[in-house]
N, C-alpha and C positions, 0 to 999 in steps of 0.2 A: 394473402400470404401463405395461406394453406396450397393454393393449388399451384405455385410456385415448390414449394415445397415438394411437394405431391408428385409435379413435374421432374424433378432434378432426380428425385428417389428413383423413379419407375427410369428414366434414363440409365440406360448400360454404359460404362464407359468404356472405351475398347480396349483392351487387351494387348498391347504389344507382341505380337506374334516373332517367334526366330528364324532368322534366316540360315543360322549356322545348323545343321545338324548335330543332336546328341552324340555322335561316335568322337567328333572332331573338339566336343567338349572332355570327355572325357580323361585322366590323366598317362592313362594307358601303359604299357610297359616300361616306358621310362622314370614314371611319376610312382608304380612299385617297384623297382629295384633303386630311387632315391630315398623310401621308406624303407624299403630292410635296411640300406647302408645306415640310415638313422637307427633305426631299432638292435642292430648288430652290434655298434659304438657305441648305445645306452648300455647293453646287456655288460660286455666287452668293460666299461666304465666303472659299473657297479661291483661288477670281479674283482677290479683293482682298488678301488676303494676299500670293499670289503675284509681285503686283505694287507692292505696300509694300515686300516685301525685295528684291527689285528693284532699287526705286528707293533703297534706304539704301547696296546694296550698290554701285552706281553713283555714291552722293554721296561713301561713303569711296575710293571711287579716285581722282574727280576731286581730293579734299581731299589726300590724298597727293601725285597732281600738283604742285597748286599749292603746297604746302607742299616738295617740291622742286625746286624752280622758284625759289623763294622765298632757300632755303638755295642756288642757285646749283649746285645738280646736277639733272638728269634722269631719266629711267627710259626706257629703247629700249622696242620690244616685247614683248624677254623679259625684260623687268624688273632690267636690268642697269644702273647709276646709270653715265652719262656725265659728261662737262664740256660744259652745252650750249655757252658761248658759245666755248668752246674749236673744237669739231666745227662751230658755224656759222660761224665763221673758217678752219675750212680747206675747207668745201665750197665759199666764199665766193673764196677765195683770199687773202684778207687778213691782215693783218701784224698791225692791232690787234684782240686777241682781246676788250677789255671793253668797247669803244664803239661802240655801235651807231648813237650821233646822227648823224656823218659819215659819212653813207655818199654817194659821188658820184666 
């Protein structure tokens, strides 16, 4: 059994050799200008992407604004809900904090 063995090991099995040449494997000018147009439309992609969430991420802040704004509170910089018309009457100096139409 060993020299079986022995036999089968020491046997080279042959190698499939190619009949096509490597140039005609290759994917050549055609096969890169089908990768930039890939690579062009990812880049191209992520542009607009990046700028759809963006712009949703800017519409829900505004829409927070305005829906506290609405409810009669506000939000400072750091996102801490004020009394606007409250703090516009005292940077104001004014006495009536909910009327804005008088002012003179």
């Amino acid at each position: 059994m060993s020299t079986i063995a022995a036999a089968l090991a020491a046997t080279p099995s042959p190698s499939p050799t190619s009949t096509v040449p490597d140039v005609d494997v290759t994917p050549g000018v055609a096969g890169f200008i089908a990768i930039a147009v890939v690579a062009i439309v990812t880049i191209l992609l992520v542009i607009d992407m990046t700028r759809r969430i963006r712009r949703t991420r800017y519409r829900a802040e505004i829409r927070e604004r305005l829906e506290a704004e609405a409810n009669g509170t506000a939000e400072d910089a750091d996102g801490v809900a004020t009394d606007e018309p409250a703090r516009r009457a005292a940077e104001d100096g004014r006495a009536d904090v909910g009327d804005d139409t008088e002012r003179g």
